[in-house]
py3Dmol code that shows the C-alpha trace and the ligand (Angstrom):
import py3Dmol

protein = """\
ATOM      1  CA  UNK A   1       0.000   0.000   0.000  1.00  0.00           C
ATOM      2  CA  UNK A   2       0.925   3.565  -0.871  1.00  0.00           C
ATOM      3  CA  UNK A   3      -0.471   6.047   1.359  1.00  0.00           C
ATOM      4  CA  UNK A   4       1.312   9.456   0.594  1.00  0.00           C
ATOM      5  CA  UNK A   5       1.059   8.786  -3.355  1.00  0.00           C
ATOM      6  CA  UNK A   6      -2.765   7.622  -3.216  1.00  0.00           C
ATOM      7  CA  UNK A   7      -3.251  10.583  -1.092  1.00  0.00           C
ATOM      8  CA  UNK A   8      -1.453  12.909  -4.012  1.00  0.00           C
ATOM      9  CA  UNK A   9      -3.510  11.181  -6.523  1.00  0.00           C
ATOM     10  CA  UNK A  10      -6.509  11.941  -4.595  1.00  0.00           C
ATOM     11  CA  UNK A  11      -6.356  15.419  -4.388  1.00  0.00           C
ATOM     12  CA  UNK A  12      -7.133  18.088  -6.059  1.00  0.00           C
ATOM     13  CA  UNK A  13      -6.159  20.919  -4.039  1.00  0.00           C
ATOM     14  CA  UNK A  14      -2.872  21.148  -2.956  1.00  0.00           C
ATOM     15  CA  UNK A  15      -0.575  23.663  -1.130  1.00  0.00           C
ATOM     16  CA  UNK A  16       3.264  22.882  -2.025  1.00  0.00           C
ATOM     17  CA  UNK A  17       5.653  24.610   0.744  1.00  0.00           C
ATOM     18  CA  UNK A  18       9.178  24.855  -0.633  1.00  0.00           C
ATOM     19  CA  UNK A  19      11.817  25.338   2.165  1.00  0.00           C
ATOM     20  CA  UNK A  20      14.658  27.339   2.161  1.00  0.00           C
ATOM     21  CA  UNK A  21      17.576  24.255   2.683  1.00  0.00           C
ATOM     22  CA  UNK A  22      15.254  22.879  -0.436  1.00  0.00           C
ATOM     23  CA  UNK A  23      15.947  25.313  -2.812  1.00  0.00           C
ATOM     24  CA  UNK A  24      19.786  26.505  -1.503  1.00  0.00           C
ATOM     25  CA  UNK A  25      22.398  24.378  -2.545  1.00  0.00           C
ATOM     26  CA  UNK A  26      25.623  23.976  -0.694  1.00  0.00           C
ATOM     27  CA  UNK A  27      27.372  27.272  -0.898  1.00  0.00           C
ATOM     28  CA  UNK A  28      24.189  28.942   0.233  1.00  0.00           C
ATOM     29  CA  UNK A  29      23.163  29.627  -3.937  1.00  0.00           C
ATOM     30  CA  UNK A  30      20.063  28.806  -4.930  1.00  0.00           C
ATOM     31  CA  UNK A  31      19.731  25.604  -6.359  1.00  0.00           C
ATOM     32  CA  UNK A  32      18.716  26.030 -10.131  1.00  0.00           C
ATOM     33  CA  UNK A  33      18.439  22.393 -10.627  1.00  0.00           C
ATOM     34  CA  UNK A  34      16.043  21.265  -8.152  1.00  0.00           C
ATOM     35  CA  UNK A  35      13.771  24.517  -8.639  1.00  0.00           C
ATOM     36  CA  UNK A  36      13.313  23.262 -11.749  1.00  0.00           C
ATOM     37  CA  UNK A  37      13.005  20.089 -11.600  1.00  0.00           C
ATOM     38  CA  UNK A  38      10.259  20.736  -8.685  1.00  0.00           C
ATOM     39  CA  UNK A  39       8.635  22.999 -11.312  1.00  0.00           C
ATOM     40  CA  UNK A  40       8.621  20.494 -13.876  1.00  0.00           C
ATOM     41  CA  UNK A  41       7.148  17.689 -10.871  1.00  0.00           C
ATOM     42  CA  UNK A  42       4.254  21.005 -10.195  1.00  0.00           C
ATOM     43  CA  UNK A  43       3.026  21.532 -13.885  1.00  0.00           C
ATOM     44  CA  UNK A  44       2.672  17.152 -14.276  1.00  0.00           C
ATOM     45  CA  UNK A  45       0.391  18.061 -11.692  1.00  0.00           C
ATOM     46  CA  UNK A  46      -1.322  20.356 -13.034  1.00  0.00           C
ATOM     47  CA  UNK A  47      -1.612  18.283 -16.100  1.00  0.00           C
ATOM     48  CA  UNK A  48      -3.872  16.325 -13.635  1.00  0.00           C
ATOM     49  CA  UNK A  49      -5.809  18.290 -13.318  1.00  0.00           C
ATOM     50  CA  UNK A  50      -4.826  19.035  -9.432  1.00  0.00           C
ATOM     51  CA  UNK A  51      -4.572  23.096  -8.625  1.00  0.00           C
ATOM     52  CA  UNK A  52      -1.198  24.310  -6.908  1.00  0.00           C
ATOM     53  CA  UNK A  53      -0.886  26.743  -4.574  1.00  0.00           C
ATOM     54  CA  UNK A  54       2.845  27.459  -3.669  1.00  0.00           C
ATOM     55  CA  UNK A  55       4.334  28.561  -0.074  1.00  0.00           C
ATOM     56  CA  UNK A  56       7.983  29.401  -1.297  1.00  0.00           C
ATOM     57  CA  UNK A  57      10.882  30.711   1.256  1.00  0.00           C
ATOM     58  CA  UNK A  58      14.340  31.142  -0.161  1.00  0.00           C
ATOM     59  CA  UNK A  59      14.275  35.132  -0.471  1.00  0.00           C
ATOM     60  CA  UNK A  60      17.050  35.784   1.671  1.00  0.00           C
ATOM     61  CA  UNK A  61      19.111  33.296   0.117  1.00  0.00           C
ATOM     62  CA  UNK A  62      18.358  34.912  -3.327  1.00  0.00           C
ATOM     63  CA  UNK A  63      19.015  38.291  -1.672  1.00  0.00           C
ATOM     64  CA  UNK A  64      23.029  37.326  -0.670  1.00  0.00           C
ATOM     65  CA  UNK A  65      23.206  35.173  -3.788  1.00  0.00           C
ATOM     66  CA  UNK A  66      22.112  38.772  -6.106  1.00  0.00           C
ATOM     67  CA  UNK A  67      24.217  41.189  -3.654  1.00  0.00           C
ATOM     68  CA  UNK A  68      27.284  39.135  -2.229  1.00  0.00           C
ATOM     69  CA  UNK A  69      27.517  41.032   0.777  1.00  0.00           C
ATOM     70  CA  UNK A  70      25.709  41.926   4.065  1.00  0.00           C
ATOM     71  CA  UNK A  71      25.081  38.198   4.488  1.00  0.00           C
ATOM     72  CA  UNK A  72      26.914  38.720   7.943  1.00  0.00           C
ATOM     73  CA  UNK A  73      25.163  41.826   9.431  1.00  0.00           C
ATOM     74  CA  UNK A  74      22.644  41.566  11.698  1.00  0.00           C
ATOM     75  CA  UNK A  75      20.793  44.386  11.760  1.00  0.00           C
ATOM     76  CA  UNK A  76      17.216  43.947  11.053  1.00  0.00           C
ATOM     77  CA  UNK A  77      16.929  46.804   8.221  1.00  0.00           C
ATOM     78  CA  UNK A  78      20.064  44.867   6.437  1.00  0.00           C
ATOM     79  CA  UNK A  79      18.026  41.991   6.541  1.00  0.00           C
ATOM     80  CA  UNK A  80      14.951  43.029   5.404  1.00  0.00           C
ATOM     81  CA  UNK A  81      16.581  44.697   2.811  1.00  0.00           C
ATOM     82  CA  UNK A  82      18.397  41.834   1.464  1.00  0.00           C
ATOM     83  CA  UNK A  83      14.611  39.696   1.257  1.00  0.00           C
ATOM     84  CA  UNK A  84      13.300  42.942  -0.423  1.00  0.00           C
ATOM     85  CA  UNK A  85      16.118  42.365  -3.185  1.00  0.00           C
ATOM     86  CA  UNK A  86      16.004  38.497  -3.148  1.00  0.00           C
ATOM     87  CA  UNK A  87      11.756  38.229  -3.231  1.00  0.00           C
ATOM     88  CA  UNK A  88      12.185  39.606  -6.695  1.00  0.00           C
ATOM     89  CA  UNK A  89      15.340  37.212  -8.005  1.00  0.00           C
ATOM     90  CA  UNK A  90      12.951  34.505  -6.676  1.00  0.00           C
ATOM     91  CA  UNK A  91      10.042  35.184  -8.032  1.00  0.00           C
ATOM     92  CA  UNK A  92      11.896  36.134 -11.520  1.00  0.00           C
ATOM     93  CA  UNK A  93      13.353  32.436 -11.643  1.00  0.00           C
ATOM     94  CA  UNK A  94       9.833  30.949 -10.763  1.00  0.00           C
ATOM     95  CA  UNK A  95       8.437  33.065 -13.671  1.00  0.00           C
ATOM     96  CA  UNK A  96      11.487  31.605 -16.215  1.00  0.00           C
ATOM     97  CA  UNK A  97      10.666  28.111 -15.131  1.00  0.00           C
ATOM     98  CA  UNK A  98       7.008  28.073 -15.087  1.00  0.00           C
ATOM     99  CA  UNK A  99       7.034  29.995 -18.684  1.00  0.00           C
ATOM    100  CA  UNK A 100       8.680  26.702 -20.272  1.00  0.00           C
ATOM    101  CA  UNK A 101       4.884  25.102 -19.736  1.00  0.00           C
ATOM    102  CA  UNK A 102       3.515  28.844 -20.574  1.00  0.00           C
ATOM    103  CA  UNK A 103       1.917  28.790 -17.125  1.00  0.00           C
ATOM    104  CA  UNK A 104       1.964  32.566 -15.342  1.00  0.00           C
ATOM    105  CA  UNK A 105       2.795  32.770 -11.679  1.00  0.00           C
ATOM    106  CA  UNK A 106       1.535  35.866  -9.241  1.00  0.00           C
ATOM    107  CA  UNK A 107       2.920  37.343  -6.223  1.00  0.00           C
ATOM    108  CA  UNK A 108       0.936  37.561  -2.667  1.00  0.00           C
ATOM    109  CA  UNK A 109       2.684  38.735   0.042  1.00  0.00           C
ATOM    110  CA  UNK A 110       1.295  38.181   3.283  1.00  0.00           C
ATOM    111  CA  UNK A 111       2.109  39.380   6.856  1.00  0.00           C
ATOM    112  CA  UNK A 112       0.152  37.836  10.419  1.00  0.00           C
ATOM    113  CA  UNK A 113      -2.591  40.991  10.544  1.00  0.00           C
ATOM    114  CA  UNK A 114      -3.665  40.189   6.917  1.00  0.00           C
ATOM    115  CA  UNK A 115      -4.843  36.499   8.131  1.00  0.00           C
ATOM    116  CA  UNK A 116      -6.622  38.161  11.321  1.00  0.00           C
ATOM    117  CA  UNK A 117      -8.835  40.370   9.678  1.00  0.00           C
ATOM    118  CA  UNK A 118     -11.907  39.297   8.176  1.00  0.00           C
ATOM    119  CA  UNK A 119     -11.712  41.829   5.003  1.00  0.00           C
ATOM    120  CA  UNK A 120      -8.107  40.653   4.120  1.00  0.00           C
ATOM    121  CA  UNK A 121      -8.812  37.189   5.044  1.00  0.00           C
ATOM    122  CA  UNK A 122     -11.882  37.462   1.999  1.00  0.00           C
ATOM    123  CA  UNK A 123      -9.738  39.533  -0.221  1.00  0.00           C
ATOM    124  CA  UNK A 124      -6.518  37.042  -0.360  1.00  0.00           C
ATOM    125  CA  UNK A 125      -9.160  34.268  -0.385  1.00  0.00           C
ATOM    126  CA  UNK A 126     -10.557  35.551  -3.852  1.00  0.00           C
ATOM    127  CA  UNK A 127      -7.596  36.346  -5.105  1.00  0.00           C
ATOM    128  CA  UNK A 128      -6.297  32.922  -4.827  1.00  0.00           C
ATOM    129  CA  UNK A 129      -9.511  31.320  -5.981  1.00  0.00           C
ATOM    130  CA  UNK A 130      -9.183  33.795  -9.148  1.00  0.00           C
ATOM    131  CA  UNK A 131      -5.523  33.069  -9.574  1.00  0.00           C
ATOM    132  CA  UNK A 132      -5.840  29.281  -9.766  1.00  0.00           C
ATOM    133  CA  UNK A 133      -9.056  29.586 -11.742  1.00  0.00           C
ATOM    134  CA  UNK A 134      -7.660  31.227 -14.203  1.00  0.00           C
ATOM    135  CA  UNK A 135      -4.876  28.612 -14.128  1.00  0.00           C
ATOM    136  CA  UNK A 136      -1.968  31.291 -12.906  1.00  0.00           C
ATOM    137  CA  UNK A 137      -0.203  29.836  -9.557  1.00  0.00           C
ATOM    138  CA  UNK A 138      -0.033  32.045  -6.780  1.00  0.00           C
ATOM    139  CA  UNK A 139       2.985  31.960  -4.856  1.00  0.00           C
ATOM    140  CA  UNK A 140       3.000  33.011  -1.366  1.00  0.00           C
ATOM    141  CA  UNK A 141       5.611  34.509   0.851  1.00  0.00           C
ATOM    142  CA  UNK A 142       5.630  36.374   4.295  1.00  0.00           C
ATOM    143  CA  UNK A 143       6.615  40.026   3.797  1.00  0.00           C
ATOM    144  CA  UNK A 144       9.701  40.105   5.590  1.00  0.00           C
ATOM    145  CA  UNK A 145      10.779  43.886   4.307  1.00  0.00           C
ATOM    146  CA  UNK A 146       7.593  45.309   6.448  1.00  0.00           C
ATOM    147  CA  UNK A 147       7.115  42.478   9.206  1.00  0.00           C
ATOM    148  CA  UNK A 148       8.624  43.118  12.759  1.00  0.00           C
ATOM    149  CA  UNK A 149       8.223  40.716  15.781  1.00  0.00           C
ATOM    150  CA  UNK A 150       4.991  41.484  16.879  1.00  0.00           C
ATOM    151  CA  UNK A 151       3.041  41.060  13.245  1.00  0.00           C
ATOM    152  CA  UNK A 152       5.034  38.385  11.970  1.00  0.00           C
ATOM    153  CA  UNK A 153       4.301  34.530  11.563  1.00  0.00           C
ATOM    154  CA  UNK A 154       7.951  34.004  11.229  1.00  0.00           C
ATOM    155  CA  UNK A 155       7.701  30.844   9.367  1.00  0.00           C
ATOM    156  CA  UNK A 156       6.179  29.483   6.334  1.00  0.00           C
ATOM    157  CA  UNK A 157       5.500  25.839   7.654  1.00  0.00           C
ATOM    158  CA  UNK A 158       3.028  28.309   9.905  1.00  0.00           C
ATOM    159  CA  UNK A 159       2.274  30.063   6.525  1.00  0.00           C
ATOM    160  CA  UNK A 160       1.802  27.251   4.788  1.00  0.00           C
ATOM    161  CA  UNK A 161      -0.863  26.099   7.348  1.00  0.00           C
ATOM    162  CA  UNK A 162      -2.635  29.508   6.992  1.00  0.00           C
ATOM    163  CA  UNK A 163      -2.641  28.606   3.244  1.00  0.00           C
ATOM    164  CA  UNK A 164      -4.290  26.004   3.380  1.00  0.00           C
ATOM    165  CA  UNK A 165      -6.962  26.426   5.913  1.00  0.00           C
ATOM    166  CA  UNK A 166      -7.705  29.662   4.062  1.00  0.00           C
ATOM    167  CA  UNK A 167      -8.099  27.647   0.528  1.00  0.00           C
ATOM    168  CA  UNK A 168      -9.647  24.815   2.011  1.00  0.00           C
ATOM    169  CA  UNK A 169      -6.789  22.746   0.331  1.00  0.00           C
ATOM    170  CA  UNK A 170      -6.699  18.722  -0.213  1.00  0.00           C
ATOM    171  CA  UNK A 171      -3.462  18.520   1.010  1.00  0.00           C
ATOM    172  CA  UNK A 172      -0.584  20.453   2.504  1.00  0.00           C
ATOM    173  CA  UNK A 173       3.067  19.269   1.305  1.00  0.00           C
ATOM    174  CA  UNK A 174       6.162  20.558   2.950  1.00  0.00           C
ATOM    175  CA  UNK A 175       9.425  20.136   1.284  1.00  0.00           C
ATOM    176  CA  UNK A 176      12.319  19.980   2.841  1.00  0.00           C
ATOM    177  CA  UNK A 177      16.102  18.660   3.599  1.00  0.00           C
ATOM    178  CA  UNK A 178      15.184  15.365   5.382  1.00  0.00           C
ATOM    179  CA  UNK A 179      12.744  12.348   4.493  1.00  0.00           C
ATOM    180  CA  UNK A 180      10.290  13.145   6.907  1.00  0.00           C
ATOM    181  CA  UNK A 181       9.694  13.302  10.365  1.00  0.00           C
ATOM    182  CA  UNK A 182      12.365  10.824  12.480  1.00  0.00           C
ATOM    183  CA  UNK A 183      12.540   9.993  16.499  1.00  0.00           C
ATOM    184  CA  UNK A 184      15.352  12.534  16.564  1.00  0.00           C
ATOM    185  CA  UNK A 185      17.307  14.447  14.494  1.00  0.00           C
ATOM    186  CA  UNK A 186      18.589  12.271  11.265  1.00  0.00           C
ATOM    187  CA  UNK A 187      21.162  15.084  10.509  1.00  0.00           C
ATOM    188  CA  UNK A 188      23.397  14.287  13.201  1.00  0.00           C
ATOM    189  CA  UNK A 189      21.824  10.892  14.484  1.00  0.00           C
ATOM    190  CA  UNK A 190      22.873   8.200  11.450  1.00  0.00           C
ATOM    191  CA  UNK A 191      20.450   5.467  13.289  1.00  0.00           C
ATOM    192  CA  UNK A 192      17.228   7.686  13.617  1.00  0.00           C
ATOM    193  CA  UNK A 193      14.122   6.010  12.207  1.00  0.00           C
ATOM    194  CA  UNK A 194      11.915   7.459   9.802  1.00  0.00           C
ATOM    195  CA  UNK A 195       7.894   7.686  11.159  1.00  0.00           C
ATOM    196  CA  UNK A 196       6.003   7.236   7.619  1.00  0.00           C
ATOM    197  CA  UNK A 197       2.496   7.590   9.480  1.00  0.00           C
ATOM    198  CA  UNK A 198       1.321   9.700  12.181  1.00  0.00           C
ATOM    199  CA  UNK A 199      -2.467  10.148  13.518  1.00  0.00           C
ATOM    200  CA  UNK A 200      -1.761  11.139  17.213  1.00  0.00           C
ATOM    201  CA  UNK A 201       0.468  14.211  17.209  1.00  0.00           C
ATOM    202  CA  UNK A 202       0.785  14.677  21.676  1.00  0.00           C
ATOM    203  CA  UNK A 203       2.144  10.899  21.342  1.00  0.00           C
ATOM    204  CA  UNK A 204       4.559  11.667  19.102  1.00  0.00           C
ATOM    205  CA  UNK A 205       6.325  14.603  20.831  1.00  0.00           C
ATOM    206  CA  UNK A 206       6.481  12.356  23.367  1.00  0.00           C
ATOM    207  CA  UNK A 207       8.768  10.183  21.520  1.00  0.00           C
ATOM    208  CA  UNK A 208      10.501  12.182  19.505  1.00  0.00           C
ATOM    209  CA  UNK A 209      13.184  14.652  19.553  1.00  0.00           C
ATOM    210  CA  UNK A 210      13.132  17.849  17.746  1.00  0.00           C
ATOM    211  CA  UNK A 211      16.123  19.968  18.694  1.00  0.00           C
ATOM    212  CA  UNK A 212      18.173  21.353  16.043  1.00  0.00           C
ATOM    213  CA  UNK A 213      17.914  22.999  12.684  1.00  0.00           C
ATOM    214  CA  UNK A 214      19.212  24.106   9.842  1.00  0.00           C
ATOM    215  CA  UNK A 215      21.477  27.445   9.156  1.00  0.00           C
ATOM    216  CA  UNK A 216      18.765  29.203   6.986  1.00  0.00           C
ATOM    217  CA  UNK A 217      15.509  27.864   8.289  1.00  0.00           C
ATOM    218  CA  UNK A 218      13.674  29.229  10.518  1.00  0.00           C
ATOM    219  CA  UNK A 219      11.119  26.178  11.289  1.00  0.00           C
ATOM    220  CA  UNK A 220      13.040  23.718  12.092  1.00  0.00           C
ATOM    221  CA  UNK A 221      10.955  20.582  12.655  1.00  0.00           C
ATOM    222  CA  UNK A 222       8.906  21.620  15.364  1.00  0.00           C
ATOM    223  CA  UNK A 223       6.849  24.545  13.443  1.00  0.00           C
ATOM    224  CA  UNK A 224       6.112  21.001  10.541  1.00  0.00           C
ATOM    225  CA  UNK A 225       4.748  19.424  13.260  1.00  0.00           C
ATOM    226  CA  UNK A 226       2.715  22.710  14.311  1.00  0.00           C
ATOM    227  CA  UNK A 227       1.140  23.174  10.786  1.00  0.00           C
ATOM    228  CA  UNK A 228       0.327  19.711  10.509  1.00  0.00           C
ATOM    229  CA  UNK A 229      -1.879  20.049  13.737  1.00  0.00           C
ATOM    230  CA  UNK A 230      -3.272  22.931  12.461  1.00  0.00           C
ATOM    231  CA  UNK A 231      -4.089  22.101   8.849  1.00  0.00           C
ATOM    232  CA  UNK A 232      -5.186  18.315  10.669  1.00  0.00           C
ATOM    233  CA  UNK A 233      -7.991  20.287  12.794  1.00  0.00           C
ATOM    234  CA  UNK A 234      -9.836  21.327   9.409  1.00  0.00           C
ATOM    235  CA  UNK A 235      -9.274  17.733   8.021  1.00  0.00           C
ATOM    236  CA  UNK A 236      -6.339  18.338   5.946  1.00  0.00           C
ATOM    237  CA  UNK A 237      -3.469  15.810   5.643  1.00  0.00           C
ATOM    238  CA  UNK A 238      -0.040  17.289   5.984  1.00  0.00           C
ATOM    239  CA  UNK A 239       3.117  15.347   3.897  1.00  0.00           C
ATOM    240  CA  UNK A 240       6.679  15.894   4.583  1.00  0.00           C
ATOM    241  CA  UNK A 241       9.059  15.054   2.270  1.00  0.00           C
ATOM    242  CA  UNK A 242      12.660  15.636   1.011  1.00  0.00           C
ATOM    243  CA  UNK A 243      12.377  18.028  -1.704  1.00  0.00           C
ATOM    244  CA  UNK A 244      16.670  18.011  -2.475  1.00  0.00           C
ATOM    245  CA  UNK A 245      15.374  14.598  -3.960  1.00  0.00           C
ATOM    246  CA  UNK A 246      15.368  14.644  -7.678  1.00  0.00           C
ATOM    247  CA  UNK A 247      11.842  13.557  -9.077  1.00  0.00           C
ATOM    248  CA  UNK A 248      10.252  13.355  -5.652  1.00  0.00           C
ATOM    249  CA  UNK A 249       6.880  13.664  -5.808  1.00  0.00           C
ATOM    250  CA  UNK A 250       7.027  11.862  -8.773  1.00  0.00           C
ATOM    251  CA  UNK A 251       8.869   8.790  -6.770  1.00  0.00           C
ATOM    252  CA  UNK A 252       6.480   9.586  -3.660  1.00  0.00           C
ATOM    253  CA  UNK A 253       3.982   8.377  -5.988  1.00  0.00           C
ATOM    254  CA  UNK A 254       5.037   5.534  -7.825  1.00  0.00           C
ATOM    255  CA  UNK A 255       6.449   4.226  -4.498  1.00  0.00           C
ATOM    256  CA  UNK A 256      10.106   4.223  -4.839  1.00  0.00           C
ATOM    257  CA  UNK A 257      10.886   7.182  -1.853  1.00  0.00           C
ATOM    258  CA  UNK A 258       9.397   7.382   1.380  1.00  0.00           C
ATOM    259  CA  UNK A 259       7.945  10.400   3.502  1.00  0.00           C
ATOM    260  CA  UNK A 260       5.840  11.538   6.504  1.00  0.00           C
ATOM    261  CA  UNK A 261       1.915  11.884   6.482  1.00  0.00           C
ATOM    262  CA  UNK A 262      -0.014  13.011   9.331  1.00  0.00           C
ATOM    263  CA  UNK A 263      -3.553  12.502   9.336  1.00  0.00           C
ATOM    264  CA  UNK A 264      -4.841  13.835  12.813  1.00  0.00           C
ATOM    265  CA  UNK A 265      -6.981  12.151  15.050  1.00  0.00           C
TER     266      UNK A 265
END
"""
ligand_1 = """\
27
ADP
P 13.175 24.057 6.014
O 14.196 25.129 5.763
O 13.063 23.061 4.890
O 11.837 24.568 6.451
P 14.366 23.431 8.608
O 15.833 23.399 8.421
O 13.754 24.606 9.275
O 13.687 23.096 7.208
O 13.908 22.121 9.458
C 14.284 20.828 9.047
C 15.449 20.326 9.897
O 14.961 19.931 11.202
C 16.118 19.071 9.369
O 17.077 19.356 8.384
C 16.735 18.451 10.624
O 18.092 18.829 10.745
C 15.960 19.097 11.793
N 15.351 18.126 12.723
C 15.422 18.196 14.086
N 14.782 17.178 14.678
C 14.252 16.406 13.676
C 13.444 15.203 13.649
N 13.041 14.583 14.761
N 13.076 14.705 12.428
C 13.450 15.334 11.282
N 14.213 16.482 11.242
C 14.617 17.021 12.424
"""
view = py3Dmol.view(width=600, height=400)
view.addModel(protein, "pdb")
view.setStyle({"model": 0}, {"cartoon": {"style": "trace"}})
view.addModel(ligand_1, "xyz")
view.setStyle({"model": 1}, {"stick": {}})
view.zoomTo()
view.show()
């Protein structure tokens, strides 16, 4: 049996969450390769008929990548400076790769306050629906040049969540550096065990541990686990997988890789 791919098969509505450590490649570049290739996994989708809604981080990597310097100052305006120049290098290489299948991509940037209030809430809503209607795919960031502490959601696994509750999606899938969820960290633990299935998400933190992350994320595993109770509460299925892997989804679903589905209770 094949849960995660039957599950992709299934459905129709689907909000993909790229990660940062997905789409940077060792030197802290972007990672051409795999953004296409991921592209190229999206529009087979689509050719299914399935609708894509994308959660993409990655903009401060593009920002470094476009500027070579400031990538060691700390100060928030240098940051937020260096997503405001590396949101458009991202969102210029989504637009090359997604105009090889002459599919159009649009912008929504999104801070914590636009989620709370009910106007916003309505007017993002509709301008997804219209977006994916029309066949463009929205692609969804937090905007980290105006957000400060107190407004932000500081994470797109969070985001992601908020996506897909909003959109009433099918199915939330993360991407990211590691196969899944594991009992503890499989970056610096070479015996940890993969968990393909979970449906009770207190028993699992129980027996799992989630310490450490990754230089550019901001997540780390404990904000997956978050959205997937979140996105679980309104009945949507959350996957995890490794989105470094070439052909993923396309291997999630003929059965040759494994990854991490949680169902809720
Ligand atoms: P992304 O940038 O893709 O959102 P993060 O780097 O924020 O991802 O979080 C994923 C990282 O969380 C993994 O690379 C891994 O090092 C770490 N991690 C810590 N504990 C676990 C665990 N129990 N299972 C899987 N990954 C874990």
């Amino acid at each position: 049996m094949n849960i995660i791919g039957d599950l992709i098969k299934r459905s129709n509505k689907i909000v993909v969450k790229i990660g940062s450590h997905t789409l940077s490649d060792n030197n802290g570049k972007i990672n051409m390769e795999i953004m296409h290739n991921i592209v190229g996994q999206l529009y087979d989708l689509m050719q299914k008929g399935k609708r894509i809604i994308i959660v993409s981080s990655g903009a401060g990597i593009c920002g470094v990548a476009a500027i070579n310097k400031w990538h060691r100052k700390e100060d928030i305006n240098y940051k937020q400076a260096l997503c405001a120049i590396g949101q458009v290098e991202l969102m210029m290489a989504y637009k090359e790769l997604f105009a090889e299948y002459d599919i159009h991509v649009g912008q929504i940037l999104v801070s914590r306050d636009d989620f709370g209030d009910h106007s916003r809430n309505l007017h993002i809503r509709n301008t997804l629906f219209t977006l994916v209607d029309e066949g463009v795919v929205p692609i969804i960031n937090e905007n980290d040049s105006v957000s400060v502490d107190e407004i932000k959601i500081g994470d797109n696994d969070t985001l992601s969540a908020l996506t897909a509750n909003l959109w009433a999606a099918d199915l939330l899938i993360l991407m990211s550096d590691i196969d899944g969820i594991y009992d503890k960290n499989p970056k610096v633990n070479k015996d940890a065990q993969l968990i393909e299935e979970i449906y009770d998400i207190d028993k699992l933190m129980l027996r799992i541990d989630t310490t450490g992350k990754s230089d550019f994320g901001t997540g780390g595993i404990i904000t997956k686990i978050y959205a997937a109770r979140s996105v679980n509460e309104y009945g949507i299925p959350l996957v995890l997988v490794n989105g470094t892997k070439k052909d993923i989804l396309r291997k999630i679903v003929n059965g040759t890789e494994k990854g991490t589905v949680f169902f809720g209770k």
